[in-house]
TORFIDO-316937 format. One record per atom (N, C-alpha, C): residue in one letter; x, y, z. Coordinates in steps of 0.1 Angstrom, whole numbers, plus 5000, padded with zeros to 4 digits. Each point is the difference from the previous one (the first is absolute). Last residue first. Layout:
! TORFIDO-316937
AXYZ
...
This chain:
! TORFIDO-316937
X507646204975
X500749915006
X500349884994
X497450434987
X501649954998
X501049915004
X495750275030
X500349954982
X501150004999
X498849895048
X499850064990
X500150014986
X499149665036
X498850064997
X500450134992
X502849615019
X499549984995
X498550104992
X504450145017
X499849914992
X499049954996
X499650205040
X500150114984
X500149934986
X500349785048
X498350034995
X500350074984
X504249915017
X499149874993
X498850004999
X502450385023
X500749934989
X499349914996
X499250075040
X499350124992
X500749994984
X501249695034
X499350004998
X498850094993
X505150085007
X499349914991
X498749944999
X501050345033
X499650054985
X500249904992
X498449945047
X501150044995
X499649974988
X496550025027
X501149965010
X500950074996
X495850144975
X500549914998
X501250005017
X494750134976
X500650075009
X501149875003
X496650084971
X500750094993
X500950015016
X496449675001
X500849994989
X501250044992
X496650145034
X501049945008
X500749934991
X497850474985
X499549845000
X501449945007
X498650565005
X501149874994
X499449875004
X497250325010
X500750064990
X500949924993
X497449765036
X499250114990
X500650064991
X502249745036
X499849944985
X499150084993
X502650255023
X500549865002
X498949925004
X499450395004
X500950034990
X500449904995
X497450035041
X499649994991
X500249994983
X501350185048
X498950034994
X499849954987
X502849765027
X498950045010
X498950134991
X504349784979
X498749915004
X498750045008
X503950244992
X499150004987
X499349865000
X502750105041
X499150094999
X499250054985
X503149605014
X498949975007
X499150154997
X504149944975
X498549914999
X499250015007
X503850305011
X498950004991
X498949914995
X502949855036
X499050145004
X499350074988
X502949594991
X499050005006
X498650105006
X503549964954
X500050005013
X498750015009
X500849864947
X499350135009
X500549945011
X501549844953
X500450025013
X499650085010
X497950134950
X501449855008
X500450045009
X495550164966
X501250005012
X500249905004
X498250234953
X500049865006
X500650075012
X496450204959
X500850015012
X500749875005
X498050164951
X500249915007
X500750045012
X497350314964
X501949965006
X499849905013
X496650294972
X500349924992
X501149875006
X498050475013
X500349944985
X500449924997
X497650035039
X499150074989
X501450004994
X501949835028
X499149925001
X498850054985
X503350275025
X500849904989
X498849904996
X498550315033
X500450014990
X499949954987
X499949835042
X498650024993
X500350064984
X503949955030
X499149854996
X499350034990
X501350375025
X501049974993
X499149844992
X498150165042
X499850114985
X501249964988
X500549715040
X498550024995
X499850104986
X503850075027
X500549874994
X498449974990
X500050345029
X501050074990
X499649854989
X498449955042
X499350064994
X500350054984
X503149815035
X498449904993
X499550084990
X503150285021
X500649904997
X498649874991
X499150355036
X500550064982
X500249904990
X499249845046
X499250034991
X499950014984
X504449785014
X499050045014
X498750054987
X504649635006
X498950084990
X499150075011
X505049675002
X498650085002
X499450054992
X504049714992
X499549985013
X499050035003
X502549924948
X498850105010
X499650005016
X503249774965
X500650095008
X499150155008
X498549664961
X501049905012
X500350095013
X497150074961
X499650055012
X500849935011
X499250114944
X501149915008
X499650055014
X496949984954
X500350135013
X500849945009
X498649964946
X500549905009
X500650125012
X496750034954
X501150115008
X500049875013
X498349984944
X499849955012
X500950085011
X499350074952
X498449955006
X500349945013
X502150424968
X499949935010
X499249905002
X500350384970
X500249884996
X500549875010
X499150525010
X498349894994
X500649874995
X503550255040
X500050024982
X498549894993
X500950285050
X500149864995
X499549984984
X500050375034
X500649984991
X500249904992
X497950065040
X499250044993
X500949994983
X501949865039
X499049914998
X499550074987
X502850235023
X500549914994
X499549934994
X498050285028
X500850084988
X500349914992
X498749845041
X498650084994
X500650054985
X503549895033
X499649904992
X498249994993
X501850355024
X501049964993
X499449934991
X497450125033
X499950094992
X500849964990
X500149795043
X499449984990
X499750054984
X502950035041
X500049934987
X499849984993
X499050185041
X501250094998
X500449924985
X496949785032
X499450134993
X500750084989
X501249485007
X499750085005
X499250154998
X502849474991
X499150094994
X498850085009
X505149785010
X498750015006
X499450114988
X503949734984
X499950165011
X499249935002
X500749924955
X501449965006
X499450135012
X497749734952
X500050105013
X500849985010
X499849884944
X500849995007
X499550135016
X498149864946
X500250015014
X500649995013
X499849894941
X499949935016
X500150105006
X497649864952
X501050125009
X499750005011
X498949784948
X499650025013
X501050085011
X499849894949
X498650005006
X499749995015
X504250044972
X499350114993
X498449995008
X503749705016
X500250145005
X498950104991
X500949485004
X498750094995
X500350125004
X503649714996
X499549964989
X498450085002
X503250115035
X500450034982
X499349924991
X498849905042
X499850154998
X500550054986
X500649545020
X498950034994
X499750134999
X504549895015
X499449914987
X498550044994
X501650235038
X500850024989
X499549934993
X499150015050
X498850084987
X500649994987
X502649885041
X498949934999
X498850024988
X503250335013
X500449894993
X499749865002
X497950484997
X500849995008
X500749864995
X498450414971
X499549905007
X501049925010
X499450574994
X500949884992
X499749865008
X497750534992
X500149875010
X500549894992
X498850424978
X501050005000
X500849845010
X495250114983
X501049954993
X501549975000
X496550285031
X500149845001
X500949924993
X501350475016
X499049974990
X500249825004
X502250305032
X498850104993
X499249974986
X501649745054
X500349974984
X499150124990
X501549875053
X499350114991
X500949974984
X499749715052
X500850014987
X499150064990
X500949965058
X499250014987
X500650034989
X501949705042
X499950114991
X499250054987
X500849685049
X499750024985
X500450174999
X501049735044
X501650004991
X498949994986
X497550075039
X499949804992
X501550054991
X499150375029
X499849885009
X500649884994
X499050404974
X501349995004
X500049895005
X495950084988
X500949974994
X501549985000
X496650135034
X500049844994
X500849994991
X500050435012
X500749975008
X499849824997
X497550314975
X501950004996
X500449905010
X495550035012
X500649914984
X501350004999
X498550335029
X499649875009
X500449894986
X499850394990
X501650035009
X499549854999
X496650184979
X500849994993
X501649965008
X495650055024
X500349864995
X501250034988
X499950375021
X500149895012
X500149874993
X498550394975
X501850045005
X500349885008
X495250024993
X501049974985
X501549984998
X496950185037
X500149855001
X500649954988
X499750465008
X500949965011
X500349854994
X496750194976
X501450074994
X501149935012
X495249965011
X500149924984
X501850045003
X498250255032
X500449865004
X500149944985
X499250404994
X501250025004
X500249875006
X495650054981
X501350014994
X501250025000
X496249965031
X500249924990
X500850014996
X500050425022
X500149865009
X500349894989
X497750324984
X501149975001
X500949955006
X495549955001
X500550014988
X501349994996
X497349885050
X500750124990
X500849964982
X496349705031
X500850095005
X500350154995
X497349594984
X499150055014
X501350115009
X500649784954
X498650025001
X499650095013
X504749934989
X499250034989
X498850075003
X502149685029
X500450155003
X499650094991
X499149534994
X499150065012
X500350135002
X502649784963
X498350004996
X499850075011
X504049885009
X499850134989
X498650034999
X501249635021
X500150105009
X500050144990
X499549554983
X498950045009
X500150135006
X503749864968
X498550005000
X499050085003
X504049815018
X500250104998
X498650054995
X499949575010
X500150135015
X500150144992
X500549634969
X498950015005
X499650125013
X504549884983
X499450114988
X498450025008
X502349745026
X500950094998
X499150114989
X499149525002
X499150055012
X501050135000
X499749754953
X500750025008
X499650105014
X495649794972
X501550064990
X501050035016
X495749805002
X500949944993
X501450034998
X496150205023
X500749895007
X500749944997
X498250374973
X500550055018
X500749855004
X497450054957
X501349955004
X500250005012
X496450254984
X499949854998
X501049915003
X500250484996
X499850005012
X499749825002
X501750164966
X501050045009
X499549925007
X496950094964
X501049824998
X501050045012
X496950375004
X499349895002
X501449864997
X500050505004
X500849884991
X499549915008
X497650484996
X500649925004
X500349864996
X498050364976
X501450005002
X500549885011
X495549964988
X500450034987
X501850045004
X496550115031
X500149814996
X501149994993
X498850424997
X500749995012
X500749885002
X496750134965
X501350024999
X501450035010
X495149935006
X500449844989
X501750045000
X497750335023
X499649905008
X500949864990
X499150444983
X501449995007
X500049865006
X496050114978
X501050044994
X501349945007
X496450145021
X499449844994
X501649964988
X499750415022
X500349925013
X500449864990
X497850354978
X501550034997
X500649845015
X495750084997
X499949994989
X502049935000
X497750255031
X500149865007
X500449924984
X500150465004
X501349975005
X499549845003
X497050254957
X500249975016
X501249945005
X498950394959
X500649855007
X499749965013
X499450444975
X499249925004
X500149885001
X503150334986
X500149995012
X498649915005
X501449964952
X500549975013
X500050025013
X498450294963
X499149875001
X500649915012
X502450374992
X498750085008
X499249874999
X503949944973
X500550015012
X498950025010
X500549944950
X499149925004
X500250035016
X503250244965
X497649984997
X499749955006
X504550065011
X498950085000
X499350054989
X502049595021
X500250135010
X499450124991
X500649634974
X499149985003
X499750115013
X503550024974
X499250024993
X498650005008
X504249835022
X499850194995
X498450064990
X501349535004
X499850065011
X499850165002
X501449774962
X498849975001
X499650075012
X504850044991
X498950114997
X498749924998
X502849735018
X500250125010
X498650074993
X501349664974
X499249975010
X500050095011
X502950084964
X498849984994
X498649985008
X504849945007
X499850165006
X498650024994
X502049574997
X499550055017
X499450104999
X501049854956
X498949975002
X500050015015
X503550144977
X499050084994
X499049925009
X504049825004
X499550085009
X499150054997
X499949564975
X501150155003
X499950055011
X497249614984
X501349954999
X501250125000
X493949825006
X501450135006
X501449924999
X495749734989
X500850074991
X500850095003
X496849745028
X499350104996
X501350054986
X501249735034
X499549934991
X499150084989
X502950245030
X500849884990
X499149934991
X498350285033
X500550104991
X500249924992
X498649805033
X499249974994
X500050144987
X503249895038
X500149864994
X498650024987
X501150395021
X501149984998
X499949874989
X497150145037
X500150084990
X501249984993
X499649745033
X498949974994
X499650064987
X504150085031
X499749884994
X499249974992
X501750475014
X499549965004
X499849864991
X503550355020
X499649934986
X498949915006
X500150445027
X501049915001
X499849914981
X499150505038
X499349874989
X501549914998
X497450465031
X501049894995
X499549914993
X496650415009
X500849905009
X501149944989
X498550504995
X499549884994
X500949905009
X500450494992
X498949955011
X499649875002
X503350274970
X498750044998
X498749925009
X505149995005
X499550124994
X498750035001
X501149585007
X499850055012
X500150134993
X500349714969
X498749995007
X499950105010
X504350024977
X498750044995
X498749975004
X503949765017
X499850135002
X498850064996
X500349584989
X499450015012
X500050155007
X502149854954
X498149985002
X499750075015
X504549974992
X499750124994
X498849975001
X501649645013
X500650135011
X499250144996
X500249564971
X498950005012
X499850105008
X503549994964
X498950045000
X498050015010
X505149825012
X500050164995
X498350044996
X500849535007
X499850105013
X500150104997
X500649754961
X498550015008
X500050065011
X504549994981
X498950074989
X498250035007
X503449645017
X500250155005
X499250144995
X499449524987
X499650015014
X500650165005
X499049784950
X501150075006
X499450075013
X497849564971
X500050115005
X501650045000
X498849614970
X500450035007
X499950155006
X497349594967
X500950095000
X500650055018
X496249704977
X501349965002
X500950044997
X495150115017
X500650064984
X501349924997
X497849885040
X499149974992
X500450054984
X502650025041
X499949875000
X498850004987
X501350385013
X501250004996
X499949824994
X496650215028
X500450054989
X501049954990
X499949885041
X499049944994
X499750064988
X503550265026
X500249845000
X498849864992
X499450475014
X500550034989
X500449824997
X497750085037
X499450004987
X500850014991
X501950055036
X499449845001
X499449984991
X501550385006
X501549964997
X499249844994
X497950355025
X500050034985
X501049924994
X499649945046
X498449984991
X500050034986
X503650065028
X499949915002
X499349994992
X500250445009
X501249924991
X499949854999
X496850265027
X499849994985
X501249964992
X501049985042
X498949915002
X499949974984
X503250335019
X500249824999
X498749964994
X499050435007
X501250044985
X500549785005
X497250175037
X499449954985
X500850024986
X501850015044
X499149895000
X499449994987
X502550435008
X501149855001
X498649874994
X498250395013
X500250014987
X501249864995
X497650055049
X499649974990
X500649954980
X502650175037
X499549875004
X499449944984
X501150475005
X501149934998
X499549874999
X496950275015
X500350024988
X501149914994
X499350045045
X498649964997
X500349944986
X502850285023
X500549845000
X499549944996
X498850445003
X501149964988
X500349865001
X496650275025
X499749954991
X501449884992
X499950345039
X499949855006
X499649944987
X500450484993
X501549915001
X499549855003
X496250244972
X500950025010
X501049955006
X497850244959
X500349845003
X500350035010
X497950304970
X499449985012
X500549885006
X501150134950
X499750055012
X499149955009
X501549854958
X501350045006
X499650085012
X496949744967
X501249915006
X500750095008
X496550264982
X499949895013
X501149915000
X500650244963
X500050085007
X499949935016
X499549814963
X501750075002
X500350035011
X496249734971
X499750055017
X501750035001
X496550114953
X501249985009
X500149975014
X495449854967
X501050105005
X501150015008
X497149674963
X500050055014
X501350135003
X495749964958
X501749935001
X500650095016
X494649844989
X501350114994
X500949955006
X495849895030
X500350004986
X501350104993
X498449785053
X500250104993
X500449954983
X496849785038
X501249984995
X500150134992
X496649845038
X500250104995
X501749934993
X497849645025
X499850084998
X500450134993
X499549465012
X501550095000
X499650155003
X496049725019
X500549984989
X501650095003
X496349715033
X500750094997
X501250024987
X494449855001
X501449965007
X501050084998
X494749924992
X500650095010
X501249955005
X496849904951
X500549955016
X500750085008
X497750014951
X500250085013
X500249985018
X499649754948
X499449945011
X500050125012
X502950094965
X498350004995
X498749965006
X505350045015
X499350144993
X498449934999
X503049655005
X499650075016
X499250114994
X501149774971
X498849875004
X499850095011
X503550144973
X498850014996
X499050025009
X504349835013
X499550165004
X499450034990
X500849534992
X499450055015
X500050115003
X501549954961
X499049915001
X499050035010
X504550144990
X499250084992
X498549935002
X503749845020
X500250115000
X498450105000
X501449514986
X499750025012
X499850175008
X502149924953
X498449965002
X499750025015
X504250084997
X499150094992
X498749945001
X502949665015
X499650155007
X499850084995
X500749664974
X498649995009
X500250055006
X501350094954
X500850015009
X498749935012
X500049874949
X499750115007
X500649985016
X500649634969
X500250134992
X499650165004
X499449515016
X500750065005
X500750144993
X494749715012
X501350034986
X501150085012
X496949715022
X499750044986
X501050064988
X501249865047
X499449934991
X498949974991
X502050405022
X501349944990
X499449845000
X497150225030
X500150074983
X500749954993
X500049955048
X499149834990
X499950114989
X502150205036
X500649884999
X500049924988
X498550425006
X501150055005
X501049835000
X495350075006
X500250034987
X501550015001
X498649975045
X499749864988
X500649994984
X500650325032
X500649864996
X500049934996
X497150385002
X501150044996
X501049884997
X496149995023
X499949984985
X501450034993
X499750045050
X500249884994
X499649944983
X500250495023
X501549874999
X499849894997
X495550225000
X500850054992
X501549964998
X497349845037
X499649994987
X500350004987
X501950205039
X499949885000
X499649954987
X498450435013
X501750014998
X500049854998
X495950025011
X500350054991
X501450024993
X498949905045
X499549894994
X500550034981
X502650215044
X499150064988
X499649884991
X502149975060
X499549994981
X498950104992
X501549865052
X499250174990
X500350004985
X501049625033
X498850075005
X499450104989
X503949704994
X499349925001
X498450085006
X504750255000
X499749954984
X498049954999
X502050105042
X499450094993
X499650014987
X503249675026
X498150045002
X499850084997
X504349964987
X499449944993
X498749975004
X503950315018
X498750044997
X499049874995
X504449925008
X499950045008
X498450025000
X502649914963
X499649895005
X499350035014
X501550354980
X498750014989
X500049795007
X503750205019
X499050115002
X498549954993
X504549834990
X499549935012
X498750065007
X501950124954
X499049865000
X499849975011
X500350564987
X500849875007
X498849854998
X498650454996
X500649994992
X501049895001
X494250005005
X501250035011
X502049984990
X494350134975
X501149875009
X501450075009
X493750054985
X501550124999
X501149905007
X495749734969
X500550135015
X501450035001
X497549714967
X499550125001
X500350075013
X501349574985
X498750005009
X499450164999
X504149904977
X499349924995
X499049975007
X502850315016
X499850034997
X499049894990
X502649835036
X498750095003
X499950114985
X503049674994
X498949915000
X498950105008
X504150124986
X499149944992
X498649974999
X504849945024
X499450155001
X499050054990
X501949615002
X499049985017
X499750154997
X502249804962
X498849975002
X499150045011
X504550184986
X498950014991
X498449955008
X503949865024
X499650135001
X499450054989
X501549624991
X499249975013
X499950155002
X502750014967
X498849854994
X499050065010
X504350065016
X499150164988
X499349924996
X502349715022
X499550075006
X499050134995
X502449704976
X498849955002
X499650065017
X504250134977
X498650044992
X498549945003
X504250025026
X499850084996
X498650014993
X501749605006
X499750005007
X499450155007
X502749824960
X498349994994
X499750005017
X504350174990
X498850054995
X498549915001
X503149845026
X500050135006
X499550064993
X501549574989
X498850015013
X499850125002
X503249914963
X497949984994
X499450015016
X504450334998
X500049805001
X498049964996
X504350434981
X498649975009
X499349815000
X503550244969
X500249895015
X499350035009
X499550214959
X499849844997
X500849955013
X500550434995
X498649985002
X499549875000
X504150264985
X499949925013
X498949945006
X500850264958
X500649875001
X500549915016
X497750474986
X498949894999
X501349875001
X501150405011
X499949935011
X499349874997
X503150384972
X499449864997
X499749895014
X500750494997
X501249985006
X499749824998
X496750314978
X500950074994
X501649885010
X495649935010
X499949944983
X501650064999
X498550105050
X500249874992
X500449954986
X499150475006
X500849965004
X500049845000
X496250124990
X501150074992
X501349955002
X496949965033
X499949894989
X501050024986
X499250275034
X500649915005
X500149914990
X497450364992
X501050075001
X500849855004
X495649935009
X500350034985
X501650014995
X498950055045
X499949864998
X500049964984
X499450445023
X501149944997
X499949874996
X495750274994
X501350004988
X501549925004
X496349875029
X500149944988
X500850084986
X500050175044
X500249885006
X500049914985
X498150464999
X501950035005
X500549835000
X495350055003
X500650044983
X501149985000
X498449975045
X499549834990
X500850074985
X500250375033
X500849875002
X499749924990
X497250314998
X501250024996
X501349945001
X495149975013
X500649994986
X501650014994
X497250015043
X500949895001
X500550004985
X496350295014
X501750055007
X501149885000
X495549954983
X500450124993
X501250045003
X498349635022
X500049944985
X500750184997
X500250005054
X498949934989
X500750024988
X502349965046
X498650015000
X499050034991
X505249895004
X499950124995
X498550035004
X501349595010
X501550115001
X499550165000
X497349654986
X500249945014
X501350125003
X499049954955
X498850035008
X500450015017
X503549794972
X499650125000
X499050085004
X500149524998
X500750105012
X500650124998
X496949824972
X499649965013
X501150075009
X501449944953
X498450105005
X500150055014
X502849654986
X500750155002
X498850065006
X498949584992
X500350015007
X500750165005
X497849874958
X498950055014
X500950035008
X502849874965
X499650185001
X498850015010
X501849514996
X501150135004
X499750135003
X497049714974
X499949955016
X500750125005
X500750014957
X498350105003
X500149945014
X503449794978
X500450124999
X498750065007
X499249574991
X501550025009
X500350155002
X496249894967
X499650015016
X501149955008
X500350314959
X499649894996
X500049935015
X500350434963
X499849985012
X499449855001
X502550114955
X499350075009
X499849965015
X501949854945
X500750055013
X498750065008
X501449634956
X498950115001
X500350045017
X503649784959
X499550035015
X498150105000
X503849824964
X498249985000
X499750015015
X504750104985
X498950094996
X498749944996
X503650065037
X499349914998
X499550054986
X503150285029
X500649864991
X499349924997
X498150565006
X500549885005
X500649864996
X498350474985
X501250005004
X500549855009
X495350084983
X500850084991
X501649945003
X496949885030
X499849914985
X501150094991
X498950195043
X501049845000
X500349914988
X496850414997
X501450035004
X501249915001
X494849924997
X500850074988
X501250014997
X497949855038
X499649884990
X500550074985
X500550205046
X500749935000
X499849894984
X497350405007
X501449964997
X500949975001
X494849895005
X500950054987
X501450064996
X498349795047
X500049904984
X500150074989
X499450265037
X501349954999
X500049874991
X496350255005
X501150104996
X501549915001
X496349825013
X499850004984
X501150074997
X499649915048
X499849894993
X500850034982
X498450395031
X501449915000
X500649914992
X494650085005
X501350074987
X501649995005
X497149795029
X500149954984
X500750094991
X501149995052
X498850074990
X500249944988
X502950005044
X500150104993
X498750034985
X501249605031
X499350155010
X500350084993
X500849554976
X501050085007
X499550125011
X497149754979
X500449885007
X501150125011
X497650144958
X499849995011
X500149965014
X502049984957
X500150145006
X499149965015
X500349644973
X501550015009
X500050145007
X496149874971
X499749945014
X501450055003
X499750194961
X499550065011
X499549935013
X502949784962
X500450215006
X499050005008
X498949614984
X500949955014
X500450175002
X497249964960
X499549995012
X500450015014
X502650074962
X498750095001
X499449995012
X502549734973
X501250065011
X498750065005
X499549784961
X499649905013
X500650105012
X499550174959
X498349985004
X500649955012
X503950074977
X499950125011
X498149965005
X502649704970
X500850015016
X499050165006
X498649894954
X499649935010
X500149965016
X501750344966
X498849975004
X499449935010
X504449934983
X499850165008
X498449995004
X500949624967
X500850025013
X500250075012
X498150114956
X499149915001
X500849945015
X502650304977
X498950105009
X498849865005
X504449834982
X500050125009
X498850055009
X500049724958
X499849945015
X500650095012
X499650294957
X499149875004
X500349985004
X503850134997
X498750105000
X498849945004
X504849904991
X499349865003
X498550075006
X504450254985
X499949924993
X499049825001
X501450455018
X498850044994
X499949854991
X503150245045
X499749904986
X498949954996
X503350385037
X498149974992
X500649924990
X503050025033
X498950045006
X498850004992
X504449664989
X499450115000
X498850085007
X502249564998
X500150025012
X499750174998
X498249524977
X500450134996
X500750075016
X499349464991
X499250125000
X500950135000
């Protein structure tokens, strides 16, 4: 793909891609605005320029970028304790703006001092224990506005309240959430050619308007193009703020770097090309600034928008910054129709896409996967959901530095050494492998893992893998010198399989040690993915299955 800012050379599926990333963003803009205590238009304002801006200048170019519920959790939480600091929304503006242009401004920086190449040693227990807490705080905080009542800004607070949920309900509010899910669930089994949160959207705050039910809607949205906040970012801060700011802006310039990195990564998996991770934080930086200029929550790459830009034909940038300006567009002709939304509407909304982040296959494992990664986990998830944000993320960051020492130090222990190979083809067969390698070297390719396959690895051999020349039909994974494996580790090993698997590429493993056998046994990896067939002692016996099953023989 082009790494030019405008290329005109895929127009069509551009705008048929643009379009259609921006119907679906639409909806989540204004549940995320509201979610954040800052207002649906927040929401919108900041999906159009982060969804313009990141697209323009950023390393993805089928990214579609906006506010997305890792990043919108983070900005309640600022919200809130900005409120709490400062005593109300008008006087807290200026912090929260100040808080999301630095954090913009950081991100920059990151792209510019290449932080994205450290990113990949984040361990799988601490993002997906991070996120399935944001999963969970989507949902509990949710759930009084999906009854139609006013919610408490904390999950321990709105768990706290929960008889009141069960006494003063809005029958009506209810109603309304739950058409919302419905449709929201069982549309895409009718067609998937239309977005079901849009429909869900548009259905049920019909069904509220015409039916005249008495629920509480978004209300008043301003139309026209939003106005400068320069000015509010820079006054009225006060000194006990800065740490506030610091905290924050740190948390979310990591967060959305993570997030936009993750998508770019599936991206990357659907066009079979390669981002520039530095390129995308820069551009992410400049989206998120520009939100806060103009009032607009943070944004990040968003997945969903992104995965249905691709299928939808978006193969440039042309087509992120295409879905920004839908948004724009729709801000203002259609901005005064929106405030008639009901918030139980927008609830019914969020409620699936809370579910929806949390890692459910993580949390499935807990028992399986190494009791180390497991703890780690759990304890991210709880401090996530029912602590401090950042807290969360400064224990994630501690416990990465720990289990990464805590490995080195096995490794030293057993006298291994990891062995970083930067192309597969370069790995020279060992000498047990000679006779039969030179006569199939054009159709198969050995592997060699030498370490504990680990967090700090993975990514490598993610690269390596992917490289694997299409005339391959078989890849032999030498696991003599593997002792361990931890989450990342499985996990990595799994996505790599499936892979090779959709094109075409016979997996084999030799010599698994015990602690890994026993943990691609336990979820499953071993025999569901890999047939007990494909799984050999030592490689002459993987040697004579080939013989007899590949071509040529």
């Amino acid at each position: 793909m082009s790494s030019k800012i405008l290329d005109f050379s895929n127009l069509k599926g551009d705008l048929t891609g643009g379009l259609v990333a921006g119907v679906v963003a639409l909806p989540l803009a204004l549940a995320f605005g509201v979610q954040s205590g800052m207002g649906a238009t927040a929401g919108l304002y900041g999906a159009i320029m982060v969804g313009i801006f990141a697209a323009i200048f950023g390393g993805t170019p089928t990214q579609a970028s906006g506010p997305t519920g890792p990043m919108t959790v983070v900005s309640a939480a600022l919200v809130a304790s900005a409120i709490q600091l400062t005593g109300s929304l008008e006087s807290a503006m200026g912090i929260i703006l100040l808080t999301f242009l630095l954090g913009g401004v950081l991100q920059i920086v990151f792209g510019l001092i290449n932080i994205a190449g450290y990113v990949k040693y984040f361990p799988y227990p601490v993002v997906s224990g991070f996120m399935s807490g944001v999963g969970l705080i989507i949902v509990i905080l949710q759930l009084f506005p999906f009854a139609g009542l006013s919610s408490a800004k904390s999950t321990w607070a709105v768990l706290q309240d929960l008889p009141r949920l069960f006494s003063e309900f809005n029958l009506y509010s209810l109603a309304l959430g739950a058409l919302t899910v419905l449709i929201y669930y069982l549309f895409p089994l009718i067609t998937k050619a239309i977005p079901s949160a849009l429909v869900a959207l548009i259905v049920a705050a019909l069904a509220g308007y015409f039916l005249g039910w008495d629920v509480p809607i978004i209300g008043d949205i301003p139309s026209g193009i939003p106005s400068f906040q320069v000015e509010t970012m820079f006054s009225n801060i006060p000194s006990e703020a800065y740490v506030l700011i610091l905290e924050y802006a740190a948390v979310l310039a990591v967060l959305g770097s993570i997030d936009s990195l993750l998508t770019s990564v599936i991206a990357d998996n659907m066009t079979k090309t390669r981002h520039n991770s530095n390129r995308e934080l820069i551009g992410q930086g400049i989206g998120n600034i520009l939100a806060a200029v103009f009032g607009g929550i943070p944004g990040a790459g968003a997945t969903k928008g992104t995965v249905v830009n691709i299928n939808a034909g978006g193969k440039t940038r042309i087509s992120g910054a295409i879905h920004g300006l839908v948004l724009l567009a729709v801000l203002l002709g259609l901005g005064s129709l929106a405030g008639y939304i009901p918030l139980a509407v927008l609830a019914g909304l969020l409620i699936p896409i809370g579910f929806k982040i949390i890692d459910t296959k993580g949390l499935k494992h807990l028992l399986r996967v190494p009791r180390a990664d497991a703890v780690v986990l759990i304890l991210v998830l709880l401090i996530t959901t029912f602590g401090s944000l950042i807290q969360a993320v400064g224990l994630g960051v501690a416990l990465a530095c720990i289990l990464f020492m805590k490995k080195a130090s096995d490794i030293g222990e057993k006298g291994i050494v990891m062995e970083l190979v930067e192309n597969l083809k370069d790995e020279k067969p060992w000498q047990d492998e000679l006779p039969f390698y030179d006569r199939f070297k054009d159709k198969i390719l050995i592997k060699h893992l030498k370490g504990p396959l680990f967090f700090g690895f993975t990514t490598h051999l993610k690269n390596q893998i992917a490289a694997v020349d299409e005339k391959i039909k078989v890849l032999i994974i030498r696991m003599d010198e593997v002792p361990l494996i931890d989450q990342s580790g499985l996990y990595t090993l799994e996505d790599i399989v499936f892979d090779l698997e959709k094109r075409g590429v016979e997996v084999l493993l030799v010599n698994i040690q015990e602690q890994p056998m026993d943990k691609l046994r336990s979820i499953d990896i071993i025999p569901d993915l890999i047939a007990e067939t494909h799984v050999f002692s030592n490689v002459e016996d993987a040697f004579a299955y080939l013989k007899e099953n590949i071509d040529g023989n």
